[in-house]
VEXMI-870689 format. One record per residue: y, x, z negated of N, C-alpha, C in turn; residue in three letters. Coordinates in pm, whole numbers, plus 50000, padded with zeros to 5 digits. Each point is the difference from the previous one (the first is absolute). Layout:
YXZYXZYXZala
...
end
This chain:
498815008450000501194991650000501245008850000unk
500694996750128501335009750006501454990749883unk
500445009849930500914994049924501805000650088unk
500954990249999500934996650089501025003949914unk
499924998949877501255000849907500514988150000unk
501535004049991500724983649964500884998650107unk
499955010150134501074999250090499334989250117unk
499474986349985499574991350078500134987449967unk
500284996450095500354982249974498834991250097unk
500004986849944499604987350054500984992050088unk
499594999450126501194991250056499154986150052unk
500734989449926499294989250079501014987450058unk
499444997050088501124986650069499184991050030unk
500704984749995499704992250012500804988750107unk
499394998950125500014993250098499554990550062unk
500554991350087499324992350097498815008750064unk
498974996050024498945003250106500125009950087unk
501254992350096499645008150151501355009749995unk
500434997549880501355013649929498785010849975unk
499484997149899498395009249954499945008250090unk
499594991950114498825006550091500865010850077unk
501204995350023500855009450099500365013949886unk
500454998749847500035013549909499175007249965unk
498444993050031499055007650014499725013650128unk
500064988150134499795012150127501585008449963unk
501224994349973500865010549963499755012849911unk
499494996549932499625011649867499015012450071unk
499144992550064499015010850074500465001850161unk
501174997350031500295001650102501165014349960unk
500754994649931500965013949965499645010849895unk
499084993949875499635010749927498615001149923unk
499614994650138498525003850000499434992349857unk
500494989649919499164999349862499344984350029unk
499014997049956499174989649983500374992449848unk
499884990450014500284987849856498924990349947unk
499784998649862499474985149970500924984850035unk
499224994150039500824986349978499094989349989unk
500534987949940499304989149994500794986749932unk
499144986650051501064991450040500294992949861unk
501414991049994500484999049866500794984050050unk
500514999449921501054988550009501064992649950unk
501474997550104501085003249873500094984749964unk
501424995549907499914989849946501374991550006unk
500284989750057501134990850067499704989549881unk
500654993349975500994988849898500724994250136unk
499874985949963500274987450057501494998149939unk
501535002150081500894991149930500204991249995unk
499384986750072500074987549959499374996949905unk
501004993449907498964992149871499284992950018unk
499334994150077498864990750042498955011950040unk
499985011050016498745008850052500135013049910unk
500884995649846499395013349900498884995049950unk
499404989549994498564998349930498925002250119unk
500005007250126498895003050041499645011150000unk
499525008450062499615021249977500835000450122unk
500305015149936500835004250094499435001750090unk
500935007150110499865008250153499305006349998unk
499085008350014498975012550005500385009350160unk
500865001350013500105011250151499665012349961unk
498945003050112499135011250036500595009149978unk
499175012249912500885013050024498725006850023unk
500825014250032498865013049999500565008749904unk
499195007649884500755011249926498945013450058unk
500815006349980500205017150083499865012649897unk
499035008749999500385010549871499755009750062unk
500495012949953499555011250047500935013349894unk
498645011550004500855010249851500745005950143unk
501035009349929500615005750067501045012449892unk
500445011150062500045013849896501814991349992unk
500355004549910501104988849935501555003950111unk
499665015750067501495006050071499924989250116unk
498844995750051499824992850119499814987350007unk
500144992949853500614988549996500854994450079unk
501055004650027501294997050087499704995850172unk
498885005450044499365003250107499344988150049unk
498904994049889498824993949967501044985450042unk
500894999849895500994986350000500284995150128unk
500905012450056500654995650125499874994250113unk
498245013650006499504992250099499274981949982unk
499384994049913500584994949930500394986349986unk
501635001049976500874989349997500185002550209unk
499985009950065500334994650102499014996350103unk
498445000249953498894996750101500534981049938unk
499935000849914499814985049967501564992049942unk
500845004950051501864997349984500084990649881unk
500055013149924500504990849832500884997549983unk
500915005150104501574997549977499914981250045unk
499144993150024500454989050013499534984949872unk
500834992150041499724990949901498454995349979unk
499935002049846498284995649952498945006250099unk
500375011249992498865009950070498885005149920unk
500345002849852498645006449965500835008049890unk
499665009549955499805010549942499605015249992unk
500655009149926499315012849987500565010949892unk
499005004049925500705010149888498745006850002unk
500515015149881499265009749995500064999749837unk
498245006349939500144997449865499645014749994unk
500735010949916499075013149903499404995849947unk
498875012550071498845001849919500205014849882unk
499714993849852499945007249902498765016250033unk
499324994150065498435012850078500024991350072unk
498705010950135499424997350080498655004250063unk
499254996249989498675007650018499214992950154unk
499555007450047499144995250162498545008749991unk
499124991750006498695002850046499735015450069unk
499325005350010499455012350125500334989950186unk
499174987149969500174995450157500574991549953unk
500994996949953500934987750048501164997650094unk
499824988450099500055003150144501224992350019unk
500034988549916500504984750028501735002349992unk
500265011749914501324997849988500205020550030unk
500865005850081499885010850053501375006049909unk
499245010649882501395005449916500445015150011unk
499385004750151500445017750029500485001650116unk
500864985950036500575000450123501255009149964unk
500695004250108501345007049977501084994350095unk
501285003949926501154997049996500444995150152unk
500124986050021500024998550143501154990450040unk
501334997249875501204991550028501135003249892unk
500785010050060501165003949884501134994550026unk
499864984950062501234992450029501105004849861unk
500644987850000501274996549862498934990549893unk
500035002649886499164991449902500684982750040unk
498964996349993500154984150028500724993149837unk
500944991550092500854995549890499674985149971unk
499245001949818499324986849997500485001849870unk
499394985649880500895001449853498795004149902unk
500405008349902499125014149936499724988449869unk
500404984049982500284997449836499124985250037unk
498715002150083499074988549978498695001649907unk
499494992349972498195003049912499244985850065unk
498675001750000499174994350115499254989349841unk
499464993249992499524983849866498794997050083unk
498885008049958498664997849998499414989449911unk
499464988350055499474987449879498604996650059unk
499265005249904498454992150032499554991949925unk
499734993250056499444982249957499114994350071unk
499494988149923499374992850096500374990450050unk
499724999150108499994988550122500954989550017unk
499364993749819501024986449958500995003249937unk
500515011450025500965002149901501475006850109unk
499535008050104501054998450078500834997950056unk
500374981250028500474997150046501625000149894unk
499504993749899500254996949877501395016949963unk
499055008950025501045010749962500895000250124unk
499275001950094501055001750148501574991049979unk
499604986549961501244994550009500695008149896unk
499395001549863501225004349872500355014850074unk
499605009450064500595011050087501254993150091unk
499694991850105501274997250059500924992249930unk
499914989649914500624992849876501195011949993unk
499315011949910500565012149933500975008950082unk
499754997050105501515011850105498435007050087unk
499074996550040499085008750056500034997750150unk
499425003850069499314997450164498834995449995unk
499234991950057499224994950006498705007950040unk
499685003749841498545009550007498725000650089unk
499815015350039498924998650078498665000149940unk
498814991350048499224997149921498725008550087unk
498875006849923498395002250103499064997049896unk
498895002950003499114995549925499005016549977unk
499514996849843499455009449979498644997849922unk
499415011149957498874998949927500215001849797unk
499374996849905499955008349880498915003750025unk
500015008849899498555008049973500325007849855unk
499124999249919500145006849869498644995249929unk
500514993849830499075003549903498594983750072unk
500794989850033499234986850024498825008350145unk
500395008650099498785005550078499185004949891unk
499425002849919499085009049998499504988149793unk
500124992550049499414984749904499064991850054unk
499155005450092498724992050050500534990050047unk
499424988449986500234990050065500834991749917unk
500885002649916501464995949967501035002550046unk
499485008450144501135003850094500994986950084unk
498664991349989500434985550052501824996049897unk
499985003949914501234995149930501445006750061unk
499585011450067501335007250075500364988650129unk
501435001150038500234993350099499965015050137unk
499274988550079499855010150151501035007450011unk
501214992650037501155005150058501195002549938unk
500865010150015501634995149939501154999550122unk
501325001449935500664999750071500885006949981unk
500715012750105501405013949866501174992050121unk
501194992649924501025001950098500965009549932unk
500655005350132501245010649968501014998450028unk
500995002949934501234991250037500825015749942unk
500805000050110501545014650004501194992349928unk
500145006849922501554993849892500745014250034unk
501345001849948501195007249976499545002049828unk
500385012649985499745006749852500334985649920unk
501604999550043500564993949875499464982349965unk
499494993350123499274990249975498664999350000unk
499035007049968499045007149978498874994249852unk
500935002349903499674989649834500094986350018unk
501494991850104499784993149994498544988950099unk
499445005950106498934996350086498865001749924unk
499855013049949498745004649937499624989149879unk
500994995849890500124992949911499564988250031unk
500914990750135499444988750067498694995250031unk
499465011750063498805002050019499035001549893unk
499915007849931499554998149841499604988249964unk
501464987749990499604992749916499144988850063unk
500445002650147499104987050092498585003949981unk
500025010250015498385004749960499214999949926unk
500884995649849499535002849844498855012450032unk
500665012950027499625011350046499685005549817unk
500214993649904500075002649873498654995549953unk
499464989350068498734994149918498915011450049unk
498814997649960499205011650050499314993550175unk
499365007650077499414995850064500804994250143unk
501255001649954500994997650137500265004750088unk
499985009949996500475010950078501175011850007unk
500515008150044500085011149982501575005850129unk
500865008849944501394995250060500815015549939unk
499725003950119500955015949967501205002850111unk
501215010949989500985001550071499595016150046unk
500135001050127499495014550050501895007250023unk
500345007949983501475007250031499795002750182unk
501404997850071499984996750121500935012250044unk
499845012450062500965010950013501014997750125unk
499644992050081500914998550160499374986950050unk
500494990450033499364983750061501084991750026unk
499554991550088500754988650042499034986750001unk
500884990749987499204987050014501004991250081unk
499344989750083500574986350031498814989550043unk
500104992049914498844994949953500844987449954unk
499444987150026500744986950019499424992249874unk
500454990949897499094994549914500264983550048unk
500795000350080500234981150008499474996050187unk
499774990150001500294996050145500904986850037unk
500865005050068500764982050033500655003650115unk
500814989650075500284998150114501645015649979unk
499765009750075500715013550001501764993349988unk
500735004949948501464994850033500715012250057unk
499725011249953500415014550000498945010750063unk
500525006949986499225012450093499845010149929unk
500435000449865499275010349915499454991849920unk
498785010349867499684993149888501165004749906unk
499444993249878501105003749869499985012349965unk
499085007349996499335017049967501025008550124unk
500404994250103500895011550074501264992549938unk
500264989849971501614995149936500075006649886unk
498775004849908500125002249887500305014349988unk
499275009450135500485013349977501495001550086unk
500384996150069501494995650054500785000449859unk
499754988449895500604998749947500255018249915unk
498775000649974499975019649878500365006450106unk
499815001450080500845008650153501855003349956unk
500294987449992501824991750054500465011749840unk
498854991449867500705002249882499695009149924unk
498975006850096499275022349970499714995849848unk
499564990849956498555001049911499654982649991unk
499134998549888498994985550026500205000349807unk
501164999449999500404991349843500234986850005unk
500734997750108500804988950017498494988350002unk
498775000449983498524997150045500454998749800unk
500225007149918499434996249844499904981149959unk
501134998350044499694981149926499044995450057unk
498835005750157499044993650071498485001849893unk
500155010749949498955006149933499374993749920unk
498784992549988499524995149926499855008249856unk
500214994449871499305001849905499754988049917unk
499405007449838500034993449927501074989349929unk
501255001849994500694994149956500554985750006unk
501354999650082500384988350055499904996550146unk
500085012950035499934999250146498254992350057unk
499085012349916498814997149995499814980050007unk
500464998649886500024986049958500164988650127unk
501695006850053500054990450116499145001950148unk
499275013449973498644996150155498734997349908unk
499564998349865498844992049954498925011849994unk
500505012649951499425009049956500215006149893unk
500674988949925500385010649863498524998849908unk
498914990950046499115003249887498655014650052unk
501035004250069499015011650059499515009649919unk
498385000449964499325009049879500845015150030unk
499905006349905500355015549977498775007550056unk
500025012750046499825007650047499295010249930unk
498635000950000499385007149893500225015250099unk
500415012549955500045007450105498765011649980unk
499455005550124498885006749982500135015150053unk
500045010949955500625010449960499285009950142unk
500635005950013499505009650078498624997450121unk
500194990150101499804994950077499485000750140unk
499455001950066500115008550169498864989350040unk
500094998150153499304992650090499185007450065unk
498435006049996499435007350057499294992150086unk
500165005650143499724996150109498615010650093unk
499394992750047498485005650035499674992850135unk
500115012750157499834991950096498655005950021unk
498854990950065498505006050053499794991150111unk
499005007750052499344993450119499304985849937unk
499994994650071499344985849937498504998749970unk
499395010350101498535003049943499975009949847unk
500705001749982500535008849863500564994049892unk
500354988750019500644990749885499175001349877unk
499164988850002498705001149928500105008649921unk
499575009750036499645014949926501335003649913unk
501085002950104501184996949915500874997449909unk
499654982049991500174989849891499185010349884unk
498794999650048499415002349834500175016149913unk
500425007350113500425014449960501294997249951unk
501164990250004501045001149938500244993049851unk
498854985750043499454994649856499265012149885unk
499375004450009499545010949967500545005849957unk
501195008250065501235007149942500764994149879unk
500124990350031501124992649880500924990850058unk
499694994850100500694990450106499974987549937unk
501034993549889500124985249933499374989550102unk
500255003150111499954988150116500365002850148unk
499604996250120500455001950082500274989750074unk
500974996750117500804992350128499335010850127unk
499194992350047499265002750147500844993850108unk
500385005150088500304990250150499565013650110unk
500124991750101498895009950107501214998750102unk
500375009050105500975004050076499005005650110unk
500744999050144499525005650140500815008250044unk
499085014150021500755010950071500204999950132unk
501505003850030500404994650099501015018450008unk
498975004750108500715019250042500784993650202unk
500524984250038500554998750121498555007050100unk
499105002549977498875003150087499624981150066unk
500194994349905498964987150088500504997050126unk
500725007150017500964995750167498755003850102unk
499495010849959499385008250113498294991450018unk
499415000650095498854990949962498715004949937unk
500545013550002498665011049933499984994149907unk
501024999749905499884998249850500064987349926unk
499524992950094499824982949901499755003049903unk
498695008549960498984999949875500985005749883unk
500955004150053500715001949880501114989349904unk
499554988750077500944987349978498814993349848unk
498685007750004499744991449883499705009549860unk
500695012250019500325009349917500964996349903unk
499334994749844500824997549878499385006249899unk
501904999949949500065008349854500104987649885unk
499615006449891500804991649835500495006949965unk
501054993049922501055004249923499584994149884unk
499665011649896499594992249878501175004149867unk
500564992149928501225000549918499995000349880unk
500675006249938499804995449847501175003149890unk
500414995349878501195000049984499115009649856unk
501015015549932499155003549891500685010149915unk
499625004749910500905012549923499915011150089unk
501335004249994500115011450084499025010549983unk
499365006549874499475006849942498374999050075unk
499624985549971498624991250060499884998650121unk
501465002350119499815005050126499975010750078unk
500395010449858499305015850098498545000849984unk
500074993049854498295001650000499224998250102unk
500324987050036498914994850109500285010150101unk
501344999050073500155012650118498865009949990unk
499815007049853499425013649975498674997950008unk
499224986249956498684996450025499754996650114unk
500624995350088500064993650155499535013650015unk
500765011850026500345008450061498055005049998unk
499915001249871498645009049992498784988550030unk
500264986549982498654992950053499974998250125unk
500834998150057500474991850161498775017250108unk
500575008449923498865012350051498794996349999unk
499734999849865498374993249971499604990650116unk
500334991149975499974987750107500475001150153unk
500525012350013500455000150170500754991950044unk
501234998449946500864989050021501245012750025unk
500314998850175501185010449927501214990050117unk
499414989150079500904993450047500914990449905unk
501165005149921500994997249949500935001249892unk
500794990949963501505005349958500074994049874unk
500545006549883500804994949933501725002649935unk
501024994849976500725004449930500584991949901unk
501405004549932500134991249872501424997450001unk
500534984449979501754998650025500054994049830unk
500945003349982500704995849835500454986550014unk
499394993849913500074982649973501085000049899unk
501345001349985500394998649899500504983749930unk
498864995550059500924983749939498014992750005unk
499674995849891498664995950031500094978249881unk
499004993950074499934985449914498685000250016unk
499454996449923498234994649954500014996549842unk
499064996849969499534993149920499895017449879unk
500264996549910499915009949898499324995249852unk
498685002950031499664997049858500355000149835unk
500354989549916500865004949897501464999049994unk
500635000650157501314998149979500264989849993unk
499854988049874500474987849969501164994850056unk
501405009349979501214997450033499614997050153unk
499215006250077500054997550154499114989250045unk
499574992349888499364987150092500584991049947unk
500054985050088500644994450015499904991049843unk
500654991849979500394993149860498854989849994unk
end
């Protein structure tokens, strides 16, 4: 296992489809790199009052990942926002997260990290003060938070579906009590409204009781979003998110935004969140992330359980290196990875790194990746913390 250090980032975007497909052959058209992706879906609110009691919109997305050495970030973006023109209204998304480490397999193929320096444009000018609101839940519980996210000042979260896996696998046939599936939506806030979404979300979730599910903030180093949370007949030609940075543009900062801010108080009171539980906070935090070949999962999962892995979030992604154009390489269209996740003490995620490192040998596993981003904002269920469940 080659070690990366901390000079590498995660860049992922989130698009329409046939936006996808064109930043894909872009990526391997100009710098040669191949991506995971796999399909997701964002989330529209009805403004007529006669159609808030049905589910929302669900429009198709594709999300996009790929590591990349952190100087060539700038590179990764550009090309980018301009295969798939983010500059336009409700296009999609894209930010880059540090990675705290980085570690890659002997053959890991899927994401290419010894490419060299191949775009010293001007650094791309995007805003440095976003964080990315990871929420896993189940099923029935999504919809439910999605609205208290857009309620709260949010965009209308993108939703995919995932796996658990932890202590209920390995309970015989009381496995039946786990639910199959979950669901992580992510939703891009601005630093400073950030407590108030995360909080929202929280409480729609009663993310406090046990057994609910699970809701961390990853730090966002360079990203953009335009991402729509309502649908109604257009009057204007921008959304509120370009009026809103117009507005911090005109008045060179985003104070004049404090009376919008949800809290606890009065303000809280008048949007119907002042009974929002407190915040049990969980100390020293990181999101360790684990990509494998999908015939490798398996093995995987249980080498990281093993380690000290509380739990894991499975979802499976298709490598996509812009080859399927050519007709040689169909067979590479059914080439998938997992991404297996887990939220843990910083301390409890070198461990595993350091056990990965020496079993994944044993086992001949050397197709893949892991690294680690700092969670500094985490909600779950905390045993004992009385004050944090509900009354």
């Amino acid at each position: 296992m080659i070690k990366l250090g901390h000079a590498s980032s995660v860049v992922t975007a989130i698009l329409p489809g046939s936006s996808a497909h064109e930043a894909a052959n872009a990526l391997h058209d100009s710098l040669g790199l191949g991506v995971l992706s796999w399909g997701a879906r964002g989330t529209l609110l009805q403004d007529q009052w006669w159609k808030r009691w049905v589910p929302p919109i669900s429009p198709a997305k594709t999300v996009l990942q790929l590591l990349a050495p952190s100087h060539e970030v700038d590179a990764v973006e550009r090309t980018i926002i301009e295969a798939a023109n983010l500059d336009k209204q409700s296009t999609g998304a894209i930010y880059s997260t540090p990675c705290m480490e980085a570690y890659v397999g002997d053959d890991f193929k899927a994401w290419q990290v010894d490419w060299l320096d191949s775009n010293k444009d001007d650094p791309v000018k995007m805003p440095e003060n976003l964080m990315a609101i990871h929420c896993i839940v189940g099923h029935q519980d999504s919809e439910r938070i999605s609205k208290a996210a857009i309620h709260a000042g949010a965009h209308g979260p993108i939703v995919y579906y995932s796996e658990g896996r932890g202590l209920r696998d390995r309970l015989g046939w009381l496995r039946i009590t786990k639910e199959p599936e979950k669901e992580v939506l992510t939703v891009i806030v601005e630093e400073e409204d950030c407590d108030a979404v995360f909080d929202a979300m929280a409480d729609a979730g009663n993310l406090h009781l046990p057994g609910r599910g699970f809701m961390y903030v990853l730090p966002i180093s360079k990203g953009m979003y335009n991402l729509r949370n309502r649908t109604a007949a257009q009057q204007h030609n921008v959304s509120m998110q370009q009026i809103v940075n117009a507005i911090d543009h005109l008045a060179g900062h985003s104070h004049w935004r404090d009376d919008a801010v949800v809290d606890a108080g009065v303000r809280g009171r008048a949007t119907g969140l002042a009974n929002i539980s407190p915040v049990v906070p969980l100390n020293n935090q990181v999101c360790l992330s684990a990509i494998c070949h999908r015939e490798d999962a398996s093995a995987m999962m249980d080498l990281m359980l093993e380690a000290g892995a509380p739990g894991l979030n499975v979802n499976y992604a298709r490598y996509s290196d812009g080859m399927e154009k050519e007709a040689t390489s169909v067979t590479r269209l059914c080439e998938e990875y997992a991404n297996l996740r887990c939220i843990t003490h910083g301390s409890t995620a070198q461990e595993i790194c350091r056990l990965l490192d020496a079993a994944s040998s044993k086992r001949h596993i050397a197709d893949f990746c892991t690294y680690l981003v700092k969670a500094p904002r985490v909600a779950t269920y905390v045993p004992g913390k009385r004050d944090y469940r509900a009354a």
